[in-house]
matplotlib code that plots the C-alpha trace (Angstrom):
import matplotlib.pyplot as plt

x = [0.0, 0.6, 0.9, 0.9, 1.7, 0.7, 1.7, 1.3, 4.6, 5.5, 4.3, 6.4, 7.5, 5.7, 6.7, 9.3, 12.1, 12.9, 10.2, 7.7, 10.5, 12.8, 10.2, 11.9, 10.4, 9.4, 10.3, 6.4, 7.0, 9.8, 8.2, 5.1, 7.5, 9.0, 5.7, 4.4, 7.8, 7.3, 3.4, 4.6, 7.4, 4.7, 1.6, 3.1, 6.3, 9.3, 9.0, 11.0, 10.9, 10.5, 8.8, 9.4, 8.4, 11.3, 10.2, 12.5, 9.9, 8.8, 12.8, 13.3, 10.0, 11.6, 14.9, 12.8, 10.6, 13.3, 12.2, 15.4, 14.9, 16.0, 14.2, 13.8, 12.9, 10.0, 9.6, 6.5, 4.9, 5.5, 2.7, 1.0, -2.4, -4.0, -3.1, 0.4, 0.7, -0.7, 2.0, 4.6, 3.9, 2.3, 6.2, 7.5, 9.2, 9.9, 8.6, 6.3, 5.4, 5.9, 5.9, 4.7, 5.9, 3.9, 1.3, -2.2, -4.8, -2.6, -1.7, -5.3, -7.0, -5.0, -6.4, -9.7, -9.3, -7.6, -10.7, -12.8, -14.4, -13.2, -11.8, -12.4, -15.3, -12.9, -10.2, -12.2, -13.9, -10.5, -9.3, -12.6, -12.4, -9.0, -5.5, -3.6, 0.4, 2.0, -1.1, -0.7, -3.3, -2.7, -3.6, -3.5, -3.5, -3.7, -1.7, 1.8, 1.9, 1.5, -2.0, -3.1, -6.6, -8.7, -11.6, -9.6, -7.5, -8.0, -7.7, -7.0, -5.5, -5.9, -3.9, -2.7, 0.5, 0.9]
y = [0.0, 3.9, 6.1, 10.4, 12.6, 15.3, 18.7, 22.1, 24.2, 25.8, 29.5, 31.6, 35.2, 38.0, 39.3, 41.8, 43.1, 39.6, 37.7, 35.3, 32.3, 33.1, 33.3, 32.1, 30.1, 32.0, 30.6, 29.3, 27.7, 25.8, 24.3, 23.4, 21.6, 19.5, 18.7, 17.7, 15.4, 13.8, 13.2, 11.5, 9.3, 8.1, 7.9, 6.9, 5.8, 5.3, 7.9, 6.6, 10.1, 14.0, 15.8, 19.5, 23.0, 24.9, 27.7, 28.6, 28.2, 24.5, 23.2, 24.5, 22.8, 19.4, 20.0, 20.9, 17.9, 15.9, 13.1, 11.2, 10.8, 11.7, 15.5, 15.9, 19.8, 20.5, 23.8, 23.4, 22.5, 26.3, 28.2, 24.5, 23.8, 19.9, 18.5, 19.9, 18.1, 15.4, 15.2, 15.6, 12.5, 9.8, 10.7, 9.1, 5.6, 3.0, 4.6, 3.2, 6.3, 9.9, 12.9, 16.1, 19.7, 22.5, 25.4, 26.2, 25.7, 23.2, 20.5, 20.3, 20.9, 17.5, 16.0, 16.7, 15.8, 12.2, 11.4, 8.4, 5.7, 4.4, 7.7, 8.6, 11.2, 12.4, 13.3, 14.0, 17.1, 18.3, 19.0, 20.9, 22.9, 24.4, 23.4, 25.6, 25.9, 22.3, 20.5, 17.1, 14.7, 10.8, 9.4, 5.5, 4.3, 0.5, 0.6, 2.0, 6.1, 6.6, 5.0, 7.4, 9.3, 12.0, 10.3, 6.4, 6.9, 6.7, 9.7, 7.8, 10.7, 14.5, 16.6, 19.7, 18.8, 22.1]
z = [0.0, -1.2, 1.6, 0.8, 3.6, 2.6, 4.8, 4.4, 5.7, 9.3, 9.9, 7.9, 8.5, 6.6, 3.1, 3.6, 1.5, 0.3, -2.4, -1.5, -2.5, -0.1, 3.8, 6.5, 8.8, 11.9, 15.3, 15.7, 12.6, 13.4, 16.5, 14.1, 12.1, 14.6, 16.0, 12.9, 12.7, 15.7, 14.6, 11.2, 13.3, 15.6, 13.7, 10.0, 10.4, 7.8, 4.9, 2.1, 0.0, 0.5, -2.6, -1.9, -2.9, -3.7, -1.5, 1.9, 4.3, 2.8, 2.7, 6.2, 7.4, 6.1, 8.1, 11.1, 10.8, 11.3, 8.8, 7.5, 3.5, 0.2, -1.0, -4.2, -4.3, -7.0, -9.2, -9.7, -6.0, -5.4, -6.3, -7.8, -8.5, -7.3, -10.9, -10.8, -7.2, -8.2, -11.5, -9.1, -7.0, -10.1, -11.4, -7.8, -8.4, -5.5, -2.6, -0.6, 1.6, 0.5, 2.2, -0.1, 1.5, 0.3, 0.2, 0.3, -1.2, -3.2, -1.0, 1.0, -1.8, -3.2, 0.0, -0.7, -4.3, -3.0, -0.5, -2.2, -0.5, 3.0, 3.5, 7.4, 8.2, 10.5, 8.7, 5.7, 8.0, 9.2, 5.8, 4.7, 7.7, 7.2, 6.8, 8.8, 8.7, 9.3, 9.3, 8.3, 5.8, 5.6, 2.4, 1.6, -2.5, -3.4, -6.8, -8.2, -7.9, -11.3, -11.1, -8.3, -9.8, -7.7, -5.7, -5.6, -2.3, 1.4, 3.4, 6.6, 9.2, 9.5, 12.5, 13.4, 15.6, 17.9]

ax = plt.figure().add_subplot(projection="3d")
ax.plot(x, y, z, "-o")
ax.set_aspect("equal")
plt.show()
């Protein structure tokens, strides 16, 4: 089985003299981050690869998460749309469970666009309700990533670590 972890990044600091690209993580964020990492250790387990947006505030969420595996940093997370995200991880080869560190609305609105039968209520009404910086979404995919379609996953787990 598939597993997506799908997270949206820490709280980053407020546009200032430097582009949107290049944010900081504040120091909220960074606790977020490590919470989130410690959620994902307990409560998911072993991630085998890191899809990232190239944006400063996503990469240093990943080194605050503290989540040991290969990052493959991707253009075109940043500023993505769902289909874009979703592109990103059917291209993913040999992982069993991948972590996805990006932005909203893109990476809930992938949740959302994931959730098919035997998705939990529960999770499905903690995505629709927000997704606030370094919450968390658990999806589950019976089939090779480059099968993965909208509405024919699991989403299994929702949390905002704090």
């Amino acid at each position: 089985m598939a597993r997506l972890v799908l997270m949206r990044h820490g709280d980053a600091a407020q546009p200032g003299g430097a582009g949107d690209v290049d944010r900081p993580l504040t120091e909220r964020g960074r606790r977020e981050a490590a919470a989130a990492g410690a959620w994902i250790d307990t409560h998911v387990g072993t991630v085998d690869q890191v899809l990232c947006s190239i944006a400063r505030r996503t990469r240093e969420t990943v080194e605050a998460t503290g989540v040991r595996a290969p990052v493959e940093y991707v253009e075109s997370i940043y500023q993505g749309w769902t289909g874009d995200l979703l592109d990103a991880v059917r291209a993913v080869e040999g992982a069993e469970t991948v972590l996805l560190v990006g932005h909203a609305p893109g990476t809930p609105d992938l949740a959302a666009l994931l959730a098919g039968d035997g998705s939990d209520p529960q999770a499905v009404r903690g995505v629709d309700s927000g997704f606030p910086t370094a919450a968390v979404a658990v999806v589950e995919h019976d089939g090779a990533w480059s099968t993965l379609e909208p509405y024919h996953a699991r989403l299994v787990a929702y949390a905002v670590p704090r």
